[in-house]
C-alpha positions as CSV (number, residue, x, y, z in Angstrom):
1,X,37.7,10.5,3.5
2,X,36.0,8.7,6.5
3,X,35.7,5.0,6.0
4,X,33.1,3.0,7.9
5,X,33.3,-0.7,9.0
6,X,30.2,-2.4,10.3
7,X,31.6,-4.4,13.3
8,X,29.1,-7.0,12.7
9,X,30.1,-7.6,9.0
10,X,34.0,-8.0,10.3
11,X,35.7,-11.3,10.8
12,X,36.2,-12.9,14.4
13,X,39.5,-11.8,14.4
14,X,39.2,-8.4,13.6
15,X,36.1,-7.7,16.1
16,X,38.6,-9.1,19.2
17,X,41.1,-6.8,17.8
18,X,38.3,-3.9,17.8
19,X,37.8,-4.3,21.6
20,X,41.1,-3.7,22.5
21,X,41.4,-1.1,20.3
22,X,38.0,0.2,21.7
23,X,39.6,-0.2,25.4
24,X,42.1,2.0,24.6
25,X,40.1,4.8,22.8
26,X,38.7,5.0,26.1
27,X,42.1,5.2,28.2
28,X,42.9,7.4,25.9
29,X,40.2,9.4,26.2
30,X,40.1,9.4,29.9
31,X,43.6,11.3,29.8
32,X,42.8,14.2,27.4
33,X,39.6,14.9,30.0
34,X,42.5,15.0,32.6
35,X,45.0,16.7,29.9
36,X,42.4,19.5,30.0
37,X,42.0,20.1,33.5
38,X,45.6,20.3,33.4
39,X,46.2,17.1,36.0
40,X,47.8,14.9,33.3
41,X,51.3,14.6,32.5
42,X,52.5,12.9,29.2
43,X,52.7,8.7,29.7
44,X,56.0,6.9,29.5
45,X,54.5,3.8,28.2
46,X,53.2,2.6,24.5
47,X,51.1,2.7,22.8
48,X,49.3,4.9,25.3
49,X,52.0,7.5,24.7
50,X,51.9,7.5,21.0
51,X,48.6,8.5,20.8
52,X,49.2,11.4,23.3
53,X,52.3,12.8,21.0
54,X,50.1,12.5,17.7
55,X,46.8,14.2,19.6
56,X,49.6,17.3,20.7
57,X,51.2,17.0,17.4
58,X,48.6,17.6,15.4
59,X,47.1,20.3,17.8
60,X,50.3,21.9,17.2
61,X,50.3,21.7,13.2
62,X,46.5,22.5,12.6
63,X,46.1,25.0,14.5
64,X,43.3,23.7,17.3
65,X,43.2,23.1,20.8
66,X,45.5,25.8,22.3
67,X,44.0,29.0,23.8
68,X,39.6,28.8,24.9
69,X,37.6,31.1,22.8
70,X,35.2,32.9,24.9
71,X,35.4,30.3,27.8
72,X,34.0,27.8,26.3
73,X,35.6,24.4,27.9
74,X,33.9,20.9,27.0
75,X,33.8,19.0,30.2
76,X,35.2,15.8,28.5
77,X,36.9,15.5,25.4
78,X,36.1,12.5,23.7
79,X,38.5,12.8,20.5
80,X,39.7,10.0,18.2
81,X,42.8,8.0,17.8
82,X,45.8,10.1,15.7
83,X,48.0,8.6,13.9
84,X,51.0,9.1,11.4
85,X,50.1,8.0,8.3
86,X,51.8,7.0,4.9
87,X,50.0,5.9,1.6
88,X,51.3,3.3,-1.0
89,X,50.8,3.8,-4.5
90,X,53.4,1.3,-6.1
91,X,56.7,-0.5,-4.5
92,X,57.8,2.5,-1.8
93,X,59.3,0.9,1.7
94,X,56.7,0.5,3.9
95,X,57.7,2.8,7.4
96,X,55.4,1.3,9.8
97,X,53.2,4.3,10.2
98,X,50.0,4.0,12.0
99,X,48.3,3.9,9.3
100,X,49.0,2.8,5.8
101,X,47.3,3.1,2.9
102,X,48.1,-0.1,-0.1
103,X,46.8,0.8,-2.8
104,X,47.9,-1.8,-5.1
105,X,46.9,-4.4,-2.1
106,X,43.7,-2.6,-1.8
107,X,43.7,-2.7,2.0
108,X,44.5,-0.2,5.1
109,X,46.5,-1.9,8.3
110,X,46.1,0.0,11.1
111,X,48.6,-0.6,14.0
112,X,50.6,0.8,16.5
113,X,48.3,0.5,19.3
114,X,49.4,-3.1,20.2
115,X,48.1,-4.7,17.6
116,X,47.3,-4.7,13.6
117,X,43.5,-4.2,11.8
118,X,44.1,-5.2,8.3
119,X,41.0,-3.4,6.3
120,X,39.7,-3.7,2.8
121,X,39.4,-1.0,0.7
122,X,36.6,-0.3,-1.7
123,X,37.0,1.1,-5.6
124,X,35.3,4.7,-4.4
125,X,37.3,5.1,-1.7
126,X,40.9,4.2,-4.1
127,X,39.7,6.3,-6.7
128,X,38.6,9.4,-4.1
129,X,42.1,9.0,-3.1
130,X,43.9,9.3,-6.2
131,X,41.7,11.8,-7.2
132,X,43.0,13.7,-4.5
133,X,46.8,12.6,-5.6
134,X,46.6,14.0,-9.0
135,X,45.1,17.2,-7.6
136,X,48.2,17.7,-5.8
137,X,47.2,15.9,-2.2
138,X,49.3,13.6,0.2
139,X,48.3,12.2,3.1
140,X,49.1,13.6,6.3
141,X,47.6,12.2,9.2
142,X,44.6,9.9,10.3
143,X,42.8,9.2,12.7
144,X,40.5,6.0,13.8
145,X,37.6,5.4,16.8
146,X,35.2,3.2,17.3
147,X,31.2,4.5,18.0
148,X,27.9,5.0,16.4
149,X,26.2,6.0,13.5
150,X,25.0,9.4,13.7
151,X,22.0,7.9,10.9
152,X,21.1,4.7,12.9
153,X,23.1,4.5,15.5
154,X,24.8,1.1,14.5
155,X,28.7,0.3,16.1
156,X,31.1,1.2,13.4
157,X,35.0,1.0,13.1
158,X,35.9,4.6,11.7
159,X,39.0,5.3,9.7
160,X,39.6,8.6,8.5
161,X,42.2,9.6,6.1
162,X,43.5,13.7,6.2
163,X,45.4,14.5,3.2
164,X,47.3,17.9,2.4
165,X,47.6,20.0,-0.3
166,X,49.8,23.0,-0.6
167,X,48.4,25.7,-3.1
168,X,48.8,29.5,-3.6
169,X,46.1,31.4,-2.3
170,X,43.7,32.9,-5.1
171,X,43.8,36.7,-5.3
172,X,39.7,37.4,-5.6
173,X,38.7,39.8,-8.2
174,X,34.8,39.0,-7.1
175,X,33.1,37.5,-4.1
176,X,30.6,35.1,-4.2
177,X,28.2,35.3,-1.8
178,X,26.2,32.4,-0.1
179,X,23.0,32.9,1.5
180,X,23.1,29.7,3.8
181,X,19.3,28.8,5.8
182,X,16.9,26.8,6.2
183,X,17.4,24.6,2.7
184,X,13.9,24.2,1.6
185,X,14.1,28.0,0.7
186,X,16.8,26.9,-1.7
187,X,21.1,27.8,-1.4
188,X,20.6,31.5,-2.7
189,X,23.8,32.5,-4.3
190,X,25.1,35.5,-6.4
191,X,28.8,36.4,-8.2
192,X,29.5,40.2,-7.2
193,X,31.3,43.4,-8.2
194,X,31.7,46.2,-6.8
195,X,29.1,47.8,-9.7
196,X,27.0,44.8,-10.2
197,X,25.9,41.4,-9.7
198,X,27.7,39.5,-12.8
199,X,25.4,36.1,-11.9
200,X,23.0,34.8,-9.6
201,X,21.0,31.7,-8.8
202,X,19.5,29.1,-6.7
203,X,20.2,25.5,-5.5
204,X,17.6,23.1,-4.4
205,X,17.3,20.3,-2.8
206,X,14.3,17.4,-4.1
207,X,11.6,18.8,-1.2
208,X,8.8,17.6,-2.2
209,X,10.4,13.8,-2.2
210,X,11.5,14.6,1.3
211,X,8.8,15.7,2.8
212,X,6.9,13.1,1.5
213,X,9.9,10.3,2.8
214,X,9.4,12.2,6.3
215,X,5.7,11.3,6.4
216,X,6.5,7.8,5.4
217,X,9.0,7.4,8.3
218,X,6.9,9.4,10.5
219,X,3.8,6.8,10.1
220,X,6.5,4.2,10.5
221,X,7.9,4.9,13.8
222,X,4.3,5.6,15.0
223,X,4.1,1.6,14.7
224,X,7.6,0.7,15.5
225,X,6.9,0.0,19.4
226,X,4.3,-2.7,18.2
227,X,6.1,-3.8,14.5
228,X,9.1,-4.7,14.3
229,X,9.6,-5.0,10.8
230,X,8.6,-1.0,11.1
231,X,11.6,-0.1,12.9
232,X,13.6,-1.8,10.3
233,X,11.7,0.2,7.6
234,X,11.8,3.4,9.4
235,X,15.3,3.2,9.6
236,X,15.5,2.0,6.2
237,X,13.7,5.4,5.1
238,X,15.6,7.8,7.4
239,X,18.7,6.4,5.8
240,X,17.4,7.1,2.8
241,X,16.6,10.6,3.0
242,X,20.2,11.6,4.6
243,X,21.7,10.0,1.2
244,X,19.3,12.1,-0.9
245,X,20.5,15.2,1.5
246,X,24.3,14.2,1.3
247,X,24.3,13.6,-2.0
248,X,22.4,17.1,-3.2
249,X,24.8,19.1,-0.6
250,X,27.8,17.2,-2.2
251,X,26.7,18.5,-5.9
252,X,26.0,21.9,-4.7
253,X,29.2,22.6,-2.9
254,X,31.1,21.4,-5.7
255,X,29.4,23.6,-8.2
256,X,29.8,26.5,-5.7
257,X,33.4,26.1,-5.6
258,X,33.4,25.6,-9.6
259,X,31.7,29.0,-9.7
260,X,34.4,30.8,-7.2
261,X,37.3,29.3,-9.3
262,X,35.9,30.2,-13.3
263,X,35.0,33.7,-11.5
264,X,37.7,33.8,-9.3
265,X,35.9,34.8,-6.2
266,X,36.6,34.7,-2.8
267,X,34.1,33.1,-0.8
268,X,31.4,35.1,1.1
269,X,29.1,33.0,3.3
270,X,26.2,34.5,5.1
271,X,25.0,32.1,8.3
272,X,22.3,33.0,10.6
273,X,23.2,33.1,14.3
274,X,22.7,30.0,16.3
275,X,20.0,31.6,18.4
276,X,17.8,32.5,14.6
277,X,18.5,28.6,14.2
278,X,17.3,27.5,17.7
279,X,14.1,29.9,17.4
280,X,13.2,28.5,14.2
281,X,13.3,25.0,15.2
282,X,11.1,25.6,18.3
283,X,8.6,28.2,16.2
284,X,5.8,26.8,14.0
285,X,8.3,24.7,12.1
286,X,6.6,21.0,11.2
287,X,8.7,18.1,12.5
288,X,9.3,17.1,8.8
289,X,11.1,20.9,7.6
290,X,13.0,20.7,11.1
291,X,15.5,18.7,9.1
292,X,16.1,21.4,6.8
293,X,17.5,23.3,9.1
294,X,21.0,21.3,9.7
295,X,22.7,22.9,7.2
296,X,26.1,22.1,9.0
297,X,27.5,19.9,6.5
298,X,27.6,22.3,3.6
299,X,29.0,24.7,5.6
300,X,32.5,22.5,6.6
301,X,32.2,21.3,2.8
302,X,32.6,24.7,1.9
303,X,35.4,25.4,3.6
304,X,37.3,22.5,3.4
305,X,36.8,22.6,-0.6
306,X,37.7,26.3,-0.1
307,X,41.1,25.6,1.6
308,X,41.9,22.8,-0.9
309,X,41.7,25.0,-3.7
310,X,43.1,28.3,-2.1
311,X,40.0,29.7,-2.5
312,X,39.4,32.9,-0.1
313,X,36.8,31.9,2.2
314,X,34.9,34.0,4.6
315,X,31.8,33.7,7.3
316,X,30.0,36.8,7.1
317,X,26.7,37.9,8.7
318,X,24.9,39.8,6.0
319,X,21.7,41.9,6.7
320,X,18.6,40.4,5.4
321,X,15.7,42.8,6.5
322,X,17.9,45.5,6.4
323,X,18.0,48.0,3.5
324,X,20.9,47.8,1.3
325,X,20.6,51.7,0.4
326,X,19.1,53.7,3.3
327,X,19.4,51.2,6.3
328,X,15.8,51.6,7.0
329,X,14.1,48.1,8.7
330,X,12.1,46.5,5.8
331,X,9.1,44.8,6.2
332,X,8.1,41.5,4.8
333,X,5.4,41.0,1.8
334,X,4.0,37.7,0.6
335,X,6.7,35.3,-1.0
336,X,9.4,36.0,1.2
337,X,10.2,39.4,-0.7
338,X,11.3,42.6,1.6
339,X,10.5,46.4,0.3
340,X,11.8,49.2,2.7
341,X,9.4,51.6,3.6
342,X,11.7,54.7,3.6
343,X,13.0,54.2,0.0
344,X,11.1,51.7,-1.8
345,X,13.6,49.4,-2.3
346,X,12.6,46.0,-3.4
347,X,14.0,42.2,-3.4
348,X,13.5,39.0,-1.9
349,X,15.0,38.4,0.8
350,X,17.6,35.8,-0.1
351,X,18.9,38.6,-2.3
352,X,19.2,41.5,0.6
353,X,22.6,40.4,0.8
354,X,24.2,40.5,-1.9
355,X,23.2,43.9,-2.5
356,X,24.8,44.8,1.1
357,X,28.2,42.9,-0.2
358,X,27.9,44.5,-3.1
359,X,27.5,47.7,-0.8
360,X,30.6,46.5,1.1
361,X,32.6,45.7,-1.7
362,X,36.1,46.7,-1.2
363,X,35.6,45.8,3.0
364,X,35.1,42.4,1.6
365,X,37.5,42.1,-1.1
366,X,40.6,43.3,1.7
367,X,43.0,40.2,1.6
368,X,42.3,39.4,5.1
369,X,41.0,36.2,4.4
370,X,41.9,33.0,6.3
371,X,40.9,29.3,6.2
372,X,42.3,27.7,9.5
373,X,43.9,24.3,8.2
374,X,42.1,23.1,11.1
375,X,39.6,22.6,8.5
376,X,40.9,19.6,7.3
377,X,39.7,17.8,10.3
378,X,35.9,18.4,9.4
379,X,35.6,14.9,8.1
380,X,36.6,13.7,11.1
381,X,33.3,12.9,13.1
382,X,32.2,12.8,16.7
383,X,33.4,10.1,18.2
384,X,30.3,9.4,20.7
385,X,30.3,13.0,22.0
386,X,32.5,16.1,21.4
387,X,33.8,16.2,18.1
388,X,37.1,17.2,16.5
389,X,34.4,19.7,14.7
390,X,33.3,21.2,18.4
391,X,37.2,21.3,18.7
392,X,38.2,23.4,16.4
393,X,35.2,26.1,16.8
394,X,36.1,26.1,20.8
395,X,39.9,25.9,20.5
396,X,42.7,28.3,19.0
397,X,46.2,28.7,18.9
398,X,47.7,31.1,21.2
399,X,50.2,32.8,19.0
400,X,51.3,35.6,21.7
């Protein structure tokens, strides 16, 4: 759960409090770019050297920024504030945490750093969190930064809350597999056996209403430089089309995960390679499908619902102009349906692979399936430039 502050809409004397808490985000920051160039010792002096203690901590505990994968090393990290964090649901002791949670007050403080940001809370964010209560959840750690808007780039106090919850992992009898591109084409997915394909079906998002919102913003910003009130609206539209997108990736992950859990199926998801992605956006794609293309989102929703539940959850590249029974290259016809031309084997092409899971079956169903709990950082958000996301795909722990 990420909650969002407009520094604008906060009282005087939380915005003073903001900048200091924005000068030492910045400090902060300025030692883990040192921490990983390995010239930076740990401080001796608070609160500078709480921050450092929770940021290894938490390294340490979910599994993320030990050991580079493949040599991949940001030149600055710019990662948020961590703290410890307790939640409140009736009369417990308060233990001065960094963070804590009042329910029955209805408010988050947020302290440790020299001073205290008292914050209201909203009815969906209580009710998200004892949702995740009953379900089994606590809180384990959060973490708070100060920086844009990835929509509209407006200053925002962020406050995210991590919570926990320790399950048993599902032993899959089926996999269901995910074909995960470009989202106008639809969310392709299909429950498999090793002898059939028990379900299928496809999950789209409103296009047509999107498209025609891209147009509308796209006339819009054509006229911003010389209208004001069209920058306002533009923005107003752009906003609007990411809740339509948030909101139909929301409902289809959840249903997803409903589907793995009544079939008990571990989690197959097949993601084109970044450089399909990157070819895509510079081929003949319109400016207006472009956006159909970022299908990040859905794919940490997935596995941080996966992980929640103990749902097995894999990422699998999965041939799609490949032929599930002879191998031969297929070609394409009209409709984005493949045929090979060695066997005369025919499907769309969302469908290729879950005949090559089905095909790989028992490979798939081999209880080698892991979801790093580094996964619970997802909601976590860049914090004005590497993110704790970029973390975790760059970073591992080094267990030899």
């Amino acid at each position: 759960m990420v909650l969002k502050y407009d520094l604008l809409q906060l009282p005087p004397e939380a915005a003073e409090k903001v900048s200091a808490l924005l000068r030492l985000q910045e400090e902060f920051r300025r030692w883990a770019t040192e921490w990983l160039r390995g010239k930076a010792e740990k401080p001796e002096r608070n609160p500078l050297k709480y921050f450092v203690v929770e940021f290894l901590y938490a390294g340490k505990a979910l599994d993320w920024l030990y050991g580079v994968k493949n040599g991949a090393t940001p030149k600055r990290l710019k990662p948020p504030l961590i703290f410890n964090a307790q939640l409140r649901l009736d009369k417990e002791k308060d233990f001065s945490r960094g963070v804590f949670v009042d329910i029955p007050k209805r408010e988050v403080k947020v302290r440790r750093w020299g001073g205290t940001l008292v914050l209201p809370l909203g009815d969906k964010a209580v009710n998200w969190i004892l949702a995740r209560v009953e379900e089994g959840g606590r809180l384990v750690m959060a973490a708070a930064w100060v920086g844009p808007s990835k929509r509209n780039r407006v200053a925002r106090l962020h406050v995210a809350l991590v919570f926990r919850r320790e399950v048993v992992p599902m032993q899959p009898r089926r996999l269901l597999v995910i074909d995960l591109n470009a989202l106008h084409n639809g969310l392709a997915w299909a429950v498999v056996e090793a002898e059939r394909i028990v379900g299928r079906g496809i999950l789209r998002p409103h296009v047509s209403k999107i498209l025609h919102l891209q147009k509308v913003m796209a006339k819009l910003d054509s006229v911003c430089a010389a209208k004001d009130e069209a920058c306002s609206e533009a923005s107003a539209v752009k906003s609007r089309i990411w809740r339509l997108l948030r909101a139909w990736e929301d409902e289809a992950v959840k249903k997803l995960m409903r589907l793995a859990l009544q079939y008990k199926a571990a989690v197959i998801v097949d993601i084109p390679n970044d450089g399909s992605v990157r070819e895509l956006k510079k081929s003949g794609y319109t400016a207006e499908k472009k956006i159909f293309l970022n299908f990040g989102r859905i794919r940490r929703r997935l596995r941080g619902l996966a992980e929640w539940y103990g749902v097995p959850y894999r990422e699998q590249r999965l041939y799609s102009t490949l032929c599930p029974r002879c191998g031969a290259k297929m070609e394409q016809l009209p409709k984005r349906r493949m045929r090979c031309v060695v066997c005369g084997f025919e499907t769309h092409r969302d469908e290729v692979p879950f005949h090559w899971a089905q095909k790989r079956f028992h490979e798939l169903s081999i209880p080698s399936f892991s979801s790093s709990a580094a996964s619970l950082l997802w909601k976590l958000k860049k914090g004005g430039g590497y993110s704790l996301s970029c973390l975790v795909r760059n970073w591992r722990h080094n267990t030899s």
